[in-house]
N, C-alpha and C positions, 0 to 999 in steps of 0.2 A: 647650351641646349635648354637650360634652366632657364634663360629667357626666353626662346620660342616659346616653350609649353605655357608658363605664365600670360605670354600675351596673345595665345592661342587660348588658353581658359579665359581671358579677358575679352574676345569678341566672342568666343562663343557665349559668355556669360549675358553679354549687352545684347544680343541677336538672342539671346530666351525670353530674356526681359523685354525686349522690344517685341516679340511674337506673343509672349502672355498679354501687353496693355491692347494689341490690335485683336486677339480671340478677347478678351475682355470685354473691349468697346465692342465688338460685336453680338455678344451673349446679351451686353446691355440693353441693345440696339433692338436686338429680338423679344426680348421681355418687357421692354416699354411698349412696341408692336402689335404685342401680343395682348400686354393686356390695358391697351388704351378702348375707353371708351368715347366713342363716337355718339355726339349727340344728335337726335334728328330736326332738321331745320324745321323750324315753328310753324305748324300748320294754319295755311293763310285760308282765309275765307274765299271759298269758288268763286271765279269769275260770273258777274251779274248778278249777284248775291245781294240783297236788299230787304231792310227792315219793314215791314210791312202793319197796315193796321187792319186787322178784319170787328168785323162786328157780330158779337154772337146775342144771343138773350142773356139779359142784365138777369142776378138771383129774383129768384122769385116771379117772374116770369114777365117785369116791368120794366119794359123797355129793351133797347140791345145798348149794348158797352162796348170798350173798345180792348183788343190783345195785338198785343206787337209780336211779331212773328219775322224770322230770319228765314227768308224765301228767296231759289233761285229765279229770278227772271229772266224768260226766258225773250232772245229777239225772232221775230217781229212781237210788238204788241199784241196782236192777238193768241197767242202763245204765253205771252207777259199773263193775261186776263186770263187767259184758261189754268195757269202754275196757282197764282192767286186764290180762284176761285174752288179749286181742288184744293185750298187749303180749308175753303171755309166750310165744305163738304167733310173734311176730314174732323172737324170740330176742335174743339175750347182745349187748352194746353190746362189753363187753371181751373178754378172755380163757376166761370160760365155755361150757360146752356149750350148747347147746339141749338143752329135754327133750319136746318138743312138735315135730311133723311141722308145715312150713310152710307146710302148707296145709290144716292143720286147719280146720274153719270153727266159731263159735260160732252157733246156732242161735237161741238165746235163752237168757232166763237168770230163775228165777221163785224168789222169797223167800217165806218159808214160816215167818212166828214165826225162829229163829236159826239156820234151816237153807236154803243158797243149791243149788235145782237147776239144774246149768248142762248143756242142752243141747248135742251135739256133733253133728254131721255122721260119718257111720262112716269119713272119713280120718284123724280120729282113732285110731280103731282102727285100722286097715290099716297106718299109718305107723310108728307103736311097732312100735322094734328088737323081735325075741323074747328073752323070756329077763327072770326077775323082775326085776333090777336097775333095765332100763330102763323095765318096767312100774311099778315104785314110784317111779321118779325124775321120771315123765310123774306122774300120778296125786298125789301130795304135793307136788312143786311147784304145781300148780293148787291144792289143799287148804290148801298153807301161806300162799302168796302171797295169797287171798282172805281166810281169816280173820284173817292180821294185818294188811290193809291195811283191812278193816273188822270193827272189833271188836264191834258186833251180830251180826255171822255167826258161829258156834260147829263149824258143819258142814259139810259140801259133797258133794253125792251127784251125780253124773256119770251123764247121759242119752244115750244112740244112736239119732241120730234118733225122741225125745221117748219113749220108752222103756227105763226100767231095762235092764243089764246087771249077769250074774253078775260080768262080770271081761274085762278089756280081750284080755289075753293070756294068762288061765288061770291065774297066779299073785299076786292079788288080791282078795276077794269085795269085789265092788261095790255090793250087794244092798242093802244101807243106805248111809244118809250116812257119813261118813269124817269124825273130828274128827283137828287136825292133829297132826301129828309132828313135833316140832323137833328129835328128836334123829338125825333123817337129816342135820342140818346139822353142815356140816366147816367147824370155822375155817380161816381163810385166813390165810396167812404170807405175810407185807410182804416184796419182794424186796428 
C-alpha cells in the first residue's frame, strides 16, 4: 500500500506542478496584456496636403516675401485656389505683414483656359489701407501666390461681388486679368 500512496503523492505532486506553471503562464500572460503599451501609428500628412508659397508684405512695408505654408489642397483646382487663398487671408505664421483684410471673404473662384477669376466679397475693398503701395502689395500677393502655387494659372483677374472692377483703391487697373510680378519680391536677410 506503501507504494500506491507514494505514487499517488507522485502524480498528484506533478499534476500541481504542472497546474501551478499553466495558472502561472497565464497570470504572466494577463500582466504583459495588461500593461503593454500600444504605440499610435505615426501621424501621416492628410491626403492632398502640400507645401505652399504665399506672399505677404516684406518688414517694413517693402515689397512682399515669401512663407511656406503646409496647406490641404483641395480637388478640383478651383477649390485648390480658393484653400490657398484663405490662407493668405488668414495672414503671415512669422515676422511678415499681412496684405489682405482679415475678413476678406473668397466668394468663389472660376478657371477659365490659364486665367483664374477669383471672386471677393467688397471687405476686400473697404479693408485695403489707401495709398498704391498697399493696393499693389494686396493685389500681387493674391496674383503671385496663385500663379506659382499652380502653374496652369498664367493670370488672375480679381471680382467685387462677381463683377469686374476698375481698381481696388484707384491706383491699379483691374479691368483685365493681371499676369504676376515677382519683381515686388524683396529678398530676405538671415538674422
Amino acid at each position: 500500500m506503501k507504494k500506491r500512496t507514494s505514487k499517488a503523492k507522485g502524480i498528484l505532486l506533478i499534476s500541481f506542478l504542472l497546474f501551478a506553471v499553466v495558472l502561472g503562464a497565464l497570470v504572466v500572460r494577463k500582466y504583459d496584456t495588461a500593461t503593454r503599451t500600444v504605440e499610435p501609428p505615426p501621424k501621416a500628412a492628410p491626403a492632398g496636403s502640400a507645401v505652399v508659397t504665399l506672399f505677404f508684405a516684406a518688414p517694413e512695408g517693402r515689397g512682399l516675401a515669401r512663407e511656406g505654408r503646409e496647406v490641404v489642397i483641395e480637388e478640383p483646382i478651383e477649390e485648390g485656389i480658393e484653400s490657398v487663398v484663405q490662407e493668405l487671408i488668414s495672414g503671415p505664421l512669422g515676422s511678415l505683414s499681412p496684405t489682405l483684410p482679415a475678413n476678406a471673404r473668397v466668394l468663389g473662384v472660376r478657371v477659365t483656359g490659364e486665367v483664374a477669376q477669383i471672386d471677393f466679397g467688397r471687405e476686400l475693398q473697404e479693408g485695403i489701407p489707401s495709398g498704391s503701395s498697399a493696393e499693389m502689395a494686396a493685389v500681387y500677393s493674391i496674383v503671385d501666390t496663385v500663379t506659382l502655387n499652380f502653374p496652369g494659372i498664367k493670370a488672375v483677374q480679381l471680382l467685387i461681388e462677381g463683377a469686374p472692377v476698375e481698381a481696388l483703391k484707384g491706383h491699379l487697373d483691374l479691368s483685365t486679368p493681371l499676369n504676376p510680378d515677382f519683381t515686388l519680391e524683396k529678398p530676405q536677410t538671415q538674422p
